[in-house]
MDAnalysis code that builds the backbone (N, CA, C; Angstrom):
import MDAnalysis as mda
import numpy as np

u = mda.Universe.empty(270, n_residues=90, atom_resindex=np.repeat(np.arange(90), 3), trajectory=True)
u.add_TopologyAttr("name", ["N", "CA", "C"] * 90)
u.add_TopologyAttr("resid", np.arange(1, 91))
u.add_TopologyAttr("resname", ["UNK", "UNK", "UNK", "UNK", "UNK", "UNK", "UNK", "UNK", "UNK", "UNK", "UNK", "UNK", "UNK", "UNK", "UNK", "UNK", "UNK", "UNK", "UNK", "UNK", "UNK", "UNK", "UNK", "UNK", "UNK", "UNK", "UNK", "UNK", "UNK", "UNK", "UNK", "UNK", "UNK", "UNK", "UNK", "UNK", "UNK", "UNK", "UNK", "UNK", "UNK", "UNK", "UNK", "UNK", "UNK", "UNK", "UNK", "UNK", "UNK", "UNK", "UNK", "UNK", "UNK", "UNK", "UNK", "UNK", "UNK", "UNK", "UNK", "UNK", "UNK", "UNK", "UNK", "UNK", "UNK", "UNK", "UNK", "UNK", "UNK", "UNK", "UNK", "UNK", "UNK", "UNK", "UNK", "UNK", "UNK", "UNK", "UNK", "UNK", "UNK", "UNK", "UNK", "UNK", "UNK", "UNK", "UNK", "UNK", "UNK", "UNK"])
u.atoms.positions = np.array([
    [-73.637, 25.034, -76.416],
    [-73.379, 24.927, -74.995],
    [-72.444, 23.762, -74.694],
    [-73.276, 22.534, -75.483],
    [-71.554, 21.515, -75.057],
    [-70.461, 22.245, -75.630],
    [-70.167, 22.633, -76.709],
    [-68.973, 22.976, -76.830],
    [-68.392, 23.871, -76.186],
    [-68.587, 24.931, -75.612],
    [-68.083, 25.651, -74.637],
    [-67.796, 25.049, -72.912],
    [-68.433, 23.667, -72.929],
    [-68.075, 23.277, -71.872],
    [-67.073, 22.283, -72.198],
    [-66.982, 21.587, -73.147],
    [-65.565, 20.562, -73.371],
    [-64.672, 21.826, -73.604],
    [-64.550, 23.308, -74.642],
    [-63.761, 23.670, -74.424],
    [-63.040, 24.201, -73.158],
    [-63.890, 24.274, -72.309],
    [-63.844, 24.823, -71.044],
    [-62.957, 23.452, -69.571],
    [-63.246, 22.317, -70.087],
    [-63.017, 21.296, -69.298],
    [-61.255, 21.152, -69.999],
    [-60.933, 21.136, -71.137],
    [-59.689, 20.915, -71.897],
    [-58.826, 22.043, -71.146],
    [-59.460, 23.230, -71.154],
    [-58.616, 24.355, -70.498],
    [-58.034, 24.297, -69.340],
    [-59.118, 23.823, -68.463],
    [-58.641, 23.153, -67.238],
    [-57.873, 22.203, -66.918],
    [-58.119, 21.257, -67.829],
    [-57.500, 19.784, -67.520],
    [-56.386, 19.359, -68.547],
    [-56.381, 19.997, -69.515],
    [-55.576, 19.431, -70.830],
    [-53.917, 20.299, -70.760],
    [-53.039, 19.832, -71.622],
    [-52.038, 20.119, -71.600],
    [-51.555, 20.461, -73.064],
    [-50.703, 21.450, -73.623],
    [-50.314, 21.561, -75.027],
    [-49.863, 20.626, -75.721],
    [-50.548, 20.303, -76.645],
    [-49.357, 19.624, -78.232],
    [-49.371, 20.452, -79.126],
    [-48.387, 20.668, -79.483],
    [-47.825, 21.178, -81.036],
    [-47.566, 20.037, -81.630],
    [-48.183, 20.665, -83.331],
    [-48.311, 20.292, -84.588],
    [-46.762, 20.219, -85.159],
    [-46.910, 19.569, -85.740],
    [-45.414, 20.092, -87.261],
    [-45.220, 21.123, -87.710],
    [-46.702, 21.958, -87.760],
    [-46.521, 23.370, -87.833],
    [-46.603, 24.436, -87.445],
    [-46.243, 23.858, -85.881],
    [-46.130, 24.494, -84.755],
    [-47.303, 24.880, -84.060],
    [-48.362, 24.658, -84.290],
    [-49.758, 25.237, -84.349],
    [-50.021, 24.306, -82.686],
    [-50.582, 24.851, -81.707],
    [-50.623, 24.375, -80.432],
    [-52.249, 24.193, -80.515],
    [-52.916, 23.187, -79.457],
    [-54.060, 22.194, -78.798],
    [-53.981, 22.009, -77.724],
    [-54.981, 21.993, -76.832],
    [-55.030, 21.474, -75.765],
    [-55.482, 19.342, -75.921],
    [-54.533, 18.777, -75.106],
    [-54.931, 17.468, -75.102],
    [-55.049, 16.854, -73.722],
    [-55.738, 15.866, -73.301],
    [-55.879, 15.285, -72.161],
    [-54.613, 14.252, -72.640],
    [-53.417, 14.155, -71.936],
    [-52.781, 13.352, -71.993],
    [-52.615, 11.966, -71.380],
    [-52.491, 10.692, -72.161],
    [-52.347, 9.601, -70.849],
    [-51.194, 8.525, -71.075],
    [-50.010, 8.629, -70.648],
    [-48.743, 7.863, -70.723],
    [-48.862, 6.828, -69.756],
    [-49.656, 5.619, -69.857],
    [-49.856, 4.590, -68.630],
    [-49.083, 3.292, -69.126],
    [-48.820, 2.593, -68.266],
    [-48.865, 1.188, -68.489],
    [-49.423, -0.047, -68.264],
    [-50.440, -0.499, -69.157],
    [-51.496, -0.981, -68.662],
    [-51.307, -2.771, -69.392],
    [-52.362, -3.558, -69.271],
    [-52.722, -4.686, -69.915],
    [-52.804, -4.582, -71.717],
    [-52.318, -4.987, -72.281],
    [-52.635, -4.481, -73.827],
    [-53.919, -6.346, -74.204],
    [-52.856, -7.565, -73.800],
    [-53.945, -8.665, -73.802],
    [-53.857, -9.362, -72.848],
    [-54.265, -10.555, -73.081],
    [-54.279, -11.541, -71.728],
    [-53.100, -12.323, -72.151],
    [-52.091, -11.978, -70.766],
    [-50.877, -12.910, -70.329],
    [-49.711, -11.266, -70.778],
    [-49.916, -10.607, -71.526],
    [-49.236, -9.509, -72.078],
    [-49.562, -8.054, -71.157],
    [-48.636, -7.468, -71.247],
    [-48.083, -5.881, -71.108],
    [-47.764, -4.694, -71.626],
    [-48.048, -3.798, -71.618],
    [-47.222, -2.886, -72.298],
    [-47.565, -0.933, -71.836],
    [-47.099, -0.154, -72.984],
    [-47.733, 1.315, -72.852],
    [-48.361, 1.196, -73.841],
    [-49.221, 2.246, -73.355],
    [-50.390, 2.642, -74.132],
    [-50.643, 4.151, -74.111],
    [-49.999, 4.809, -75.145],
    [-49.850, 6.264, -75.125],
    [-51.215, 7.000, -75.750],
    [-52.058, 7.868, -75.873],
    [-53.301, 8.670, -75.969],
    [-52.849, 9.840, -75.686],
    [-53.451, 10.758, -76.751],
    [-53.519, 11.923, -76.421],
    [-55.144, 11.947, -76.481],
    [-56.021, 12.061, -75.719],
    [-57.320, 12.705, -76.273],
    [-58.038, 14.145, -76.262],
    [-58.576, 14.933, -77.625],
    [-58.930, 15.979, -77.788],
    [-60.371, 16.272, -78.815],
    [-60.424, 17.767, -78.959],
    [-61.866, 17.981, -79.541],
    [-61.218, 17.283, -81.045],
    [-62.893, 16.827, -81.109],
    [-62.618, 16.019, -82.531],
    [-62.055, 17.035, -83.559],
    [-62.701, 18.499, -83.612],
    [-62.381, 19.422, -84.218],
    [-60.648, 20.118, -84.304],
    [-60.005, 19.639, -83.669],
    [-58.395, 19.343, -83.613],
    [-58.251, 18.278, -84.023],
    [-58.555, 17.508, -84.537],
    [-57.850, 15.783, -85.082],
    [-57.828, 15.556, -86.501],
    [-57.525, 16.733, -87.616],
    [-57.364, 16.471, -88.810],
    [-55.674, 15.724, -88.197],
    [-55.806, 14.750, -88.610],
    [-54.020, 13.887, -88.232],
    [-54.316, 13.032, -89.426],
    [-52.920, 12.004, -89.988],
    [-52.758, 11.335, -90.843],
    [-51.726, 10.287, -89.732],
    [-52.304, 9.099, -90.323],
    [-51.384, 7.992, -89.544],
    [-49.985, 8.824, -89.917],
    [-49.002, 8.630, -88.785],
    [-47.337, 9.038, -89.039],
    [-47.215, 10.453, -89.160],
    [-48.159, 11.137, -88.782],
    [-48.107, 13.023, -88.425],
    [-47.289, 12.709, -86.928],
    [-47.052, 14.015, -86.771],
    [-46.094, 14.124, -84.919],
    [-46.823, 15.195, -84.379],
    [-46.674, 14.861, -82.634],
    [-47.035, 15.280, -82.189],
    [-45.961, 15.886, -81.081],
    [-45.824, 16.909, -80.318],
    [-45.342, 17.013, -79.775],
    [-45.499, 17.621, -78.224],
    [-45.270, 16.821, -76.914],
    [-45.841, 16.667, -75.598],
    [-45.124, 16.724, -74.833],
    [-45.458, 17.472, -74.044],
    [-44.024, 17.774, -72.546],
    [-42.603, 17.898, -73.592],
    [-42.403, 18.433, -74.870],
    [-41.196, 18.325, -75.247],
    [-40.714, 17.211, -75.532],
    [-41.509, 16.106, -75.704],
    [-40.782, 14.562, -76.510],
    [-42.210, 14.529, -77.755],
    [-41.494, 13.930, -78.658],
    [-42.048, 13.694, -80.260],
    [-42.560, 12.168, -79.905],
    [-44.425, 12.144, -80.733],
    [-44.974, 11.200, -80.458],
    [-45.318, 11.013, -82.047],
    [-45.332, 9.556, -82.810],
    [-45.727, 9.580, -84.226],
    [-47.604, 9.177, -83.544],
    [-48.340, 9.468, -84.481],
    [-49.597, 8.917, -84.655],
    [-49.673, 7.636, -84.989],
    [-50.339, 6.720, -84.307],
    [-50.248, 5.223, -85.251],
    [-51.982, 4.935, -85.169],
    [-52.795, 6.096, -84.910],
    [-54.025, 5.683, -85.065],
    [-54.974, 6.880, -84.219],
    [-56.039, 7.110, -84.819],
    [-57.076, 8.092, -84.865],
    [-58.677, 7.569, -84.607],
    [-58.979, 7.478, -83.072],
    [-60.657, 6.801, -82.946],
    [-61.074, 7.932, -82.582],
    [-62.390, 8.343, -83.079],
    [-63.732, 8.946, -82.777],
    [-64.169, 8.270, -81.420],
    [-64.744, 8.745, -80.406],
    [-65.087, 8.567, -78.841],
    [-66.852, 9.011, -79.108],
    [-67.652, 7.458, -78.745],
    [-68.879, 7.712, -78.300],
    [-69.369, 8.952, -79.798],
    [-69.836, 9.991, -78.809],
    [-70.782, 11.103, -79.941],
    [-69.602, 11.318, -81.249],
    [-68.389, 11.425, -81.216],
    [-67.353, 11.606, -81.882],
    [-67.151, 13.066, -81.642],
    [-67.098, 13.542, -80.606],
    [-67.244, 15.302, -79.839],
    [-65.366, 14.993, -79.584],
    [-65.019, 14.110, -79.502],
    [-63.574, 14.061, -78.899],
    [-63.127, 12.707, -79.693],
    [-61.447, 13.441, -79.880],
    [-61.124, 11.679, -80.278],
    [-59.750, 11.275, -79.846],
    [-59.515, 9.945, -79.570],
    [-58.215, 9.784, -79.480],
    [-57.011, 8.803, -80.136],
    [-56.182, 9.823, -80.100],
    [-54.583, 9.385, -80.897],
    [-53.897, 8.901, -80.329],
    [-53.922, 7.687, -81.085],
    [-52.892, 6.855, -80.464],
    [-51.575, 6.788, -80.911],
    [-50.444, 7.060, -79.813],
    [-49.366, 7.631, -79.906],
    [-48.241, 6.459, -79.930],
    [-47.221, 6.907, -80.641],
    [-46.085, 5.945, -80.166],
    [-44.828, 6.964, -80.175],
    [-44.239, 6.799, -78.703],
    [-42.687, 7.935, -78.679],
    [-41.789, 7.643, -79.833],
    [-41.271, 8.606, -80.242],
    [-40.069, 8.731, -81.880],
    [-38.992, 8.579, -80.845],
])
C-alpha cells in the first residue's frame, strides 16, 4: 500500500529523467538556491525518487527538462523508501 501511494504521489508531482540509457523515472525535482554554510551561498541541485530507481554510480547523468546533470552523490531519506541525488549541471 505505501508503495502504490509514493508511486501514485511521483505521478502527480514528479517530472521525467532519463538515464544514459534512455530508460525514463519520475523525479521530484529541486533547482534552488539556498544557504550551503554560514557566511556562504550557493545551488543545490536534487533530484529526489523511489529508492527502487537509484541504482546510480557517483558521475552517471541524468537528464532533466533537457539539460545533463552528473551525480556527485546518492542519500537514502529517513525509511530509505526514496532517495536523493545530488546533482551538478554538465
Amino acid at each position: 500500500m505505501i508503495e502504490e501511494t509514493l508511486s501514485s504521489f511521483f505521478e502527480d508531482f514528479g517530472v521525467v529523467a532519463r538515464r544514459a540509457d534512455n530508460s525514463e523515472f519520475l523525479v521530484f525535482f529541486d533547482e534552488s538556491h539556498s544557504p550551503m554554510e554560514v557566511g556562504a551561498e550557493g545551488r543545490s541541485i536534487v533530484a529526489t525518487c523511489p529508492t527502487s530507481e537509484a541504482n546510480f554510480d557517483h558521475g552517471d547523468t541524468l537528464e532533466i527538462d533537457g539539460k545533463s546533470y552528473s551525480i556527485v552523490g546518492v542519500r537514502p531519506v529517513d525509511d530509505g523508501k526514496i532517495t536523493e541525488l545530488d546533482l551538478r549541471y554538465e
